[in-house]
C-alpha positions as CSV (number, residue, x, y, z in Angstrom):
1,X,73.1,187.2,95.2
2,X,70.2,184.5,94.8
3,X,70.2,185.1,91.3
4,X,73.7,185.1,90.7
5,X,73.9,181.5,92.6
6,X,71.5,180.3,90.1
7,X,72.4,181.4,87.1
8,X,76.0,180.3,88.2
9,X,74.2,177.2,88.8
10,X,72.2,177.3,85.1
11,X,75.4,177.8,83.1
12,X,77.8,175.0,85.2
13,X,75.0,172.4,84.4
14,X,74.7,173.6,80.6
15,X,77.6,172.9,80.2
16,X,78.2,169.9,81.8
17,X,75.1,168.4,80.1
18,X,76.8,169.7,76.8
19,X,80.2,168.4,77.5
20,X,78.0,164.7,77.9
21,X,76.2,165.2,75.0
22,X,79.7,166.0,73.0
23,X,81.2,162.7,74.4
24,X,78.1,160.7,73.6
25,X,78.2,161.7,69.9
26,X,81.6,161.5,69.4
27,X,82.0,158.4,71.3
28,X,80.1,157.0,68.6
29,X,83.0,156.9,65.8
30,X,86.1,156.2,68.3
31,X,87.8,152.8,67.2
32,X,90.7,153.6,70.0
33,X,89.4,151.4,73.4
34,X,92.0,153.5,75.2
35,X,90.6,156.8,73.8
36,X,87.3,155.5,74.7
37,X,88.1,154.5,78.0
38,X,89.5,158.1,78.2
39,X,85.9,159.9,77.7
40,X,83.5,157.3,79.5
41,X,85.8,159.0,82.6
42,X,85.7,162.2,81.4
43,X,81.8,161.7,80.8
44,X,81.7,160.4,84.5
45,X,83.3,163.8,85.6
46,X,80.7,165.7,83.8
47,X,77.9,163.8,84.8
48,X,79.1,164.2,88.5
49,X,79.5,168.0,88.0
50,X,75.7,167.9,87.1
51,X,74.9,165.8,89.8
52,X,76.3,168.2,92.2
53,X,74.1,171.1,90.5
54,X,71.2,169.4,91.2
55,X,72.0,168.5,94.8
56,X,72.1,172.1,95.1
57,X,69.9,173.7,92.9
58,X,66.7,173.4,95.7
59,X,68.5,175.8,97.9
60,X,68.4,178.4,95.3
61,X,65.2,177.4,93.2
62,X,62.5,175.6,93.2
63,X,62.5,174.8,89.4
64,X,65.1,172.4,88.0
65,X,68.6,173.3,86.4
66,X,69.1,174.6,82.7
67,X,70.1,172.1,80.5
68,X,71.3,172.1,76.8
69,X,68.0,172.5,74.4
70,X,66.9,170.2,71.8
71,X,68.4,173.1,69.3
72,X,71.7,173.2,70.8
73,X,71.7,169.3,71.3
74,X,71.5,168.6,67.7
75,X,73.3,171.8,66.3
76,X,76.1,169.7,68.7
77,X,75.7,166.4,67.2
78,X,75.5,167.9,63.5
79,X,78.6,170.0,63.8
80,X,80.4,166.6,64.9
81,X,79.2,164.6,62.2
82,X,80.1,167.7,59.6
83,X,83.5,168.0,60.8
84,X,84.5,163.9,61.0
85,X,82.4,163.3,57.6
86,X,85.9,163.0,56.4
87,X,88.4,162.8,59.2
88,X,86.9,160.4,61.9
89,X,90.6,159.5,63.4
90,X,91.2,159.6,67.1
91,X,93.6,162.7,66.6
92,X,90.5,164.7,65.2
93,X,88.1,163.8,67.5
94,X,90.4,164.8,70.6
95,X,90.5,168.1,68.5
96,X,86.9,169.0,68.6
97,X,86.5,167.7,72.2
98,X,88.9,170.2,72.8
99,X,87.4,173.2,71.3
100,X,84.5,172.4,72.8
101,X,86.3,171.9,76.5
102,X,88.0,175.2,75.9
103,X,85.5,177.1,75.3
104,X,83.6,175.7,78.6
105,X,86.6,176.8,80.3
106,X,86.5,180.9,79.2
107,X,83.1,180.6,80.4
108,X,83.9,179.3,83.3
109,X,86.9,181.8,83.9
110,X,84.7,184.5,83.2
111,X,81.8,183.3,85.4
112,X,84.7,183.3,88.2
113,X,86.1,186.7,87.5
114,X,82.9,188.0,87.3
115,X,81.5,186.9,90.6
116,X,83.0,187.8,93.5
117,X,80.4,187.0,95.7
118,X,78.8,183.7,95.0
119,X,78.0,181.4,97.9
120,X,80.7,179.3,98.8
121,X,78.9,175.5,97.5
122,X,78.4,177.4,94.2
123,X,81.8,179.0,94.1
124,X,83.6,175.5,94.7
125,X,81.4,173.2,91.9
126,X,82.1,176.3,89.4
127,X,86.2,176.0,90.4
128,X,85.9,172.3,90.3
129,X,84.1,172.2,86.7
130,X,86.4,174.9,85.6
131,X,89.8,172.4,87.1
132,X,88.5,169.4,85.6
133,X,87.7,171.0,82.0
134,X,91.4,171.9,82.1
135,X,92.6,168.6,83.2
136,X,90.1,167.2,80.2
137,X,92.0,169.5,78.3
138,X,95.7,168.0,79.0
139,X,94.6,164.5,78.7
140,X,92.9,164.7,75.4
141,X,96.4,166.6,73.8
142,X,97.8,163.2,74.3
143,X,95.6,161.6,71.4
144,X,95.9,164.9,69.3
């Protein structure tokens, strides 16, 4: 079960520290302050998901937490810059947060159906980041 806590642990904090990296680039090219108000909270939410990780992560491990790699990172930041090379508006760049968010959330669904029995601190930050990509999810459809 060890393992399972950790690697439950590993994938959470991936993808918290890729949901931040997503918001960082794409923060970059939003001219909406109310859209960017938007992700410096919902960059706060990941960052506090991570946070909780590594508050954690001692009890199962005595190495650090998985994060995105420096390959992943910038295949994340080209990808954004490919697909708003041409259509930087706010409606767009809700749009790729949001297939990005989405597919966080299957993982996460998965990672919960999968594992049944997953310690009870890992079990609530993995329904919390799960709950909180899906609110993401339902405020970003307002700028779509």
């Amino acid at each position: 079960m060890e393992n399972q806590n950790l690697n439950i642990l590993d994938e959470v904090n991936k993808g918290a520290t890729m949901g931040m990296d997503a918001i960082s680039y794409v923060s970059e090219k939003v001219k909406d302050y109310d859209f960017k108000q938007v992700l410096d909270i919902e960059y706060n939410k990941y960052e506090n998901i991570s946070d909780r990780v590594n508050d954690i992560y001692s009890n199962y491990s005595n190495k650090e937490p998985h994060e995105t790699n420096t390959m992943n990172k910038m295949m994340t930041w080209y990808g954004v810059q490919m697909k708003t090379m041409m259509d930087d508006t706010t409606s767009k760049l809700s749009e790729l947060l949001m297939q990005g968010t989405n597919m966080g959330i299957i993982e996460g669904r998965r990672l919960i159906n999968q594992n049944n029995n997953i310690a009870p601190d890992v079990k609530n930050i993995l329904h919390d980041f799960v709950t909180m990509q899906e609110d993401s999810v339902e405020t970003l459809k307002k700028y779509l």
